[in-house]
Structure formats: structure tokens, C-alpha cells
Backbone as CSV, one residue per row, in Angstrom:
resi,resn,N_x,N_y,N_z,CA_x,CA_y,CA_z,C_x,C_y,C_z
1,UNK,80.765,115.512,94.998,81.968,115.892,95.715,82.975,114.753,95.635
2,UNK,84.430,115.077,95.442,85.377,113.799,95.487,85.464,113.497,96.415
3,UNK,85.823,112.221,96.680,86.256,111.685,98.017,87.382,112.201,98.776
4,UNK,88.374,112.973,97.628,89.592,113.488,98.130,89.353,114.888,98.481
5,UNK,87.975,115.504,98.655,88.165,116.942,99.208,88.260,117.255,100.682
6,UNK,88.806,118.396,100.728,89.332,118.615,102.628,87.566,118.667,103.123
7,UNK,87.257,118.208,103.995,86.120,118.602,104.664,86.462,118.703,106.294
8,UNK,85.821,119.314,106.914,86.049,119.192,108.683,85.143,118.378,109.229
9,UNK,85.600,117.706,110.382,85.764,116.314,110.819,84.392,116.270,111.372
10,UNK,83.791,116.945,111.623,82.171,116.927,112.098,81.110,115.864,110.696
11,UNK,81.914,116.368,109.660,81.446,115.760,108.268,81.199,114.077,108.249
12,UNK,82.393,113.506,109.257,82.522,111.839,109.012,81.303,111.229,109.678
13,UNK,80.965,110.344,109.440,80.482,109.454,109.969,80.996,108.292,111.078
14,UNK,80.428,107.753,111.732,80.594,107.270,112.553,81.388,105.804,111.876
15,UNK,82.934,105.240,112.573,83.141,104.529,111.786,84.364,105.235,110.740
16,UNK,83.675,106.264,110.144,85.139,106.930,109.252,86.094,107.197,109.493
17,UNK,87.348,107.098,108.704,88.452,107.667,109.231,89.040,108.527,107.910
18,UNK,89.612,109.391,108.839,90.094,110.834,107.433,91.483,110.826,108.481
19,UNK,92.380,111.610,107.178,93.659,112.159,107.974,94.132,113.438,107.785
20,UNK,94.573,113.882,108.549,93.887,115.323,109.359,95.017,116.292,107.911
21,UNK,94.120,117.024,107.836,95.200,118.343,106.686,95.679,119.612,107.498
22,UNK,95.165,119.841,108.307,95.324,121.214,108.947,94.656,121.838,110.085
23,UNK,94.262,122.768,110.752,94.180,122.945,112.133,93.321,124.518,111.231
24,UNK,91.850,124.798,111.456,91.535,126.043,111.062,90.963,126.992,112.591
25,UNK,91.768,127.355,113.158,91.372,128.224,114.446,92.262,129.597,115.180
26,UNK,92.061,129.825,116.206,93.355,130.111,117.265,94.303,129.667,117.317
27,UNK,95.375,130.722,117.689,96.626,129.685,118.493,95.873,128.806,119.697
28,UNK,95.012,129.597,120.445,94.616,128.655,121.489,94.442,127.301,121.266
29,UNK,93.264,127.097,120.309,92.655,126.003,120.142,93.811,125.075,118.975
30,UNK,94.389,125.930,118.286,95.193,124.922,117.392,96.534,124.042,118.485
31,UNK,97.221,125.103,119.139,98.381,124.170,120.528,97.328,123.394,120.903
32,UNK,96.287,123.433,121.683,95.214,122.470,122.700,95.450,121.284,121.934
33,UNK,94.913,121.227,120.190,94.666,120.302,119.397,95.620,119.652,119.622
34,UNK,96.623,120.288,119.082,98.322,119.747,118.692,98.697,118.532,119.573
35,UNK,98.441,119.281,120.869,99.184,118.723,122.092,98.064,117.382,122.184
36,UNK,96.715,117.078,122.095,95.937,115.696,122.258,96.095,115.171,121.305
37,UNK,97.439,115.565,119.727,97.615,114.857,118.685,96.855,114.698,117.217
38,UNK,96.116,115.700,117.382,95.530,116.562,116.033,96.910,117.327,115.048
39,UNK,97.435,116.314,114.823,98.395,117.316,113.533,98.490,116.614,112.563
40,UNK,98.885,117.160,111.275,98.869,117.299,109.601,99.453,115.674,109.410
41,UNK,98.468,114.442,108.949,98.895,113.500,108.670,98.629,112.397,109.719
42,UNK,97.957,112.693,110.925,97.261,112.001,112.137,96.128,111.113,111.389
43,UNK,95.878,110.140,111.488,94.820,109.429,111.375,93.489,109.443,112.663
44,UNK,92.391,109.688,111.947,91.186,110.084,112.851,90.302,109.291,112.334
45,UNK,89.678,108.373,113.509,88.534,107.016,113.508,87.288,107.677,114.003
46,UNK,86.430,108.331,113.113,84.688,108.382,114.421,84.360,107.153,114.721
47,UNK,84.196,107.418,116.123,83.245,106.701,116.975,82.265,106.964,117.603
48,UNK,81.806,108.213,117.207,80.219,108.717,117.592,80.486,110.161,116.847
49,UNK,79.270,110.387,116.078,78.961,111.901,115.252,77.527,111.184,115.808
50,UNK,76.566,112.056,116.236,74.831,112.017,116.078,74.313,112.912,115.199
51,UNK,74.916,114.262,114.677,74.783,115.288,113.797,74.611,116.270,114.873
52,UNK,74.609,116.312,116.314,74.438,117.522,117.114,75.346,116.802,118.517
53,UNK,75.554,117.927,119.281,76.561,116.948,120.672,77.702,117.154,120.135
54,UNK,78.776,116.551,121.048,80.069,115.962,121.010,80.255,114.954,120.016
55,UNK,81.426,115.327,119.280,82.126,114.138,118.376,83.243,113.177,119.124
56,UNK,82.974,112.233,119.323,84.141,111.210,119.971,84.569,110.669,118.488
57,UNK,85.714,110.869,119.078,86.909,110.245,117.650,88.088,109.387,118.808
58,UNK,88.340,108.787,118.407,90.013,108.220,118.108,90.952,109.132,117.518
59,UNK,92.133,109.287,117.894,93.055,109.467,117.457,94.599,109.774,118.105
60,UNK,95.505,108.901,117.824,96.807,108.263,117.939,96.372,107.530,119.133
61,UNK,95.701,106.422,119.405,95.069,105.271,120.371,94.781,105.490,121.701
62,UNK,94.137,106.995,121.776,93.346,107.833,122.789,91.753,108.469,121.816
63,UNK,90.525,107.667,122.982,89.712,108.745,122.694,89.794,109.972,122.829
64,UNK,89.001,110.962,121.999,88.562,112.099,122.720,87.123,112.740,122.454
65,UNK,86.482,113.387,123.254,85.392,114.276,122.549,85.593,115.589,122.308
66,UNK,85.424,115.936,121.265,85.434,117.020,120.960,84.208,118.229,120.511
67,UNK,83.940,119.422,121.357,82.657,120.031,120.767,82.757,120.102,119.683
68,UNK,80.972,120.172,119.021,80.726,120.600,117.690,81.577,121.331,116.670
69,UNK,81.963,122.927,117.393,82.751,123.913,116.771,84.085,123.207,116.802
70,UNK,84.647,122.888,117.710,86.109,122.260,117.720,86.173,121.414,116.294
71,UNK,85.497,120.676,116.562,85.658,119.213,114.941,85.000,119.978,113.991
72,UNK,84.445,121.507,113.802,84.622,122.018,112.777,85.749,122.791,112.095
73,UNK,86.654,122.906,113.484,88.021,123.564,112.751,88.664,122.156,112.678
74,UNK,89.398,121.348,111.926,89.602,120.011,112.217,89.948,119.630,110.674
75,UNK,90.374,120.121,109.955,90.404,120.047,108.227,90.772,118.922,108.306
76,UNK,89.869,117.323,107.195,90.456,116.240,106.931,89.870,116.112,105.722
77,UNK,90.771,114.601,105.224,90.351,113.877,103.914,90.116,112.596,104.223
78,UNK,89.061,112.271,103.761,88.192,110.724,103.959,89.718,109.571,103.718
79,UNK,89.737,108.904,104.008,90.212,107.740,104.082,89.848,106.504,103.467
């Protein structure tokens, strides 16, 4: 796989940072995103993936956690 393919953000590792391509959900969940600063060109730091649980990320110099399904709609590219 290239390093440059879109994957969703559940994918990174702890430590990685990707920047965000797109929003794959609801209006609900895509505004929610928007508004804690999930949009097209955001830089996103993991700071905890375990492979199950909540993903805590960074991003624009606020944590957040986000469920499993959430950081699977979450389209990024590795960094």
C-alpha cells in the first residue's frame, strides 16, 4: 500500500499524524466533526489507538476521543 493512500483514522498508530481528506458520514456526525475541527487539510496526531476502545487524537491543539465508528468515518493520509 502507498503511503499516500486515503485510509480512516482508526488505521494510525499511536504517535501518527495524517491530514484529514474528508468527512465519510451524516450530516449529523460530519457538522459534530466540523465544529471540534475535523476538516479537509486539519492535521491529526494519535495519541492512543489500542486497536479496540476510543481513539484519542489531537487535533488543532485540543484533545479528543473519538469512538471506534467515528475515526472510521475520518478519511486521512499518513503524514
Amino acid at each position: 500500500m502507498s503511503d499516500m493512500a486515503v485510509i480512516s483514522l482508526d488505521r494510525l498508530s499511536a504517535g501518527e499524524i495524517g491530514a484529514i481528506q474528508y468527512l465519510d458520514g451524516g450530516r449529523g456526525l460530519i457538522s459534530r466533526l466540523a465544529a471540534l475541527g475535523f476538516t479537509p487539510g486539519a492535521k491529526v496526531t494519535i495519541v492512543q489507538n489500542f486497536g479496540r476502545g476510543p481513539v484519542i487524537v489531537e487535533v488543532r491543539h485540543a484533545r479528543i476521543a473519538l469512538g471506534r465508528g467515528e475515526a472510521q468515518k475520518v478519511m486521512v493520509k499518513r503524514k
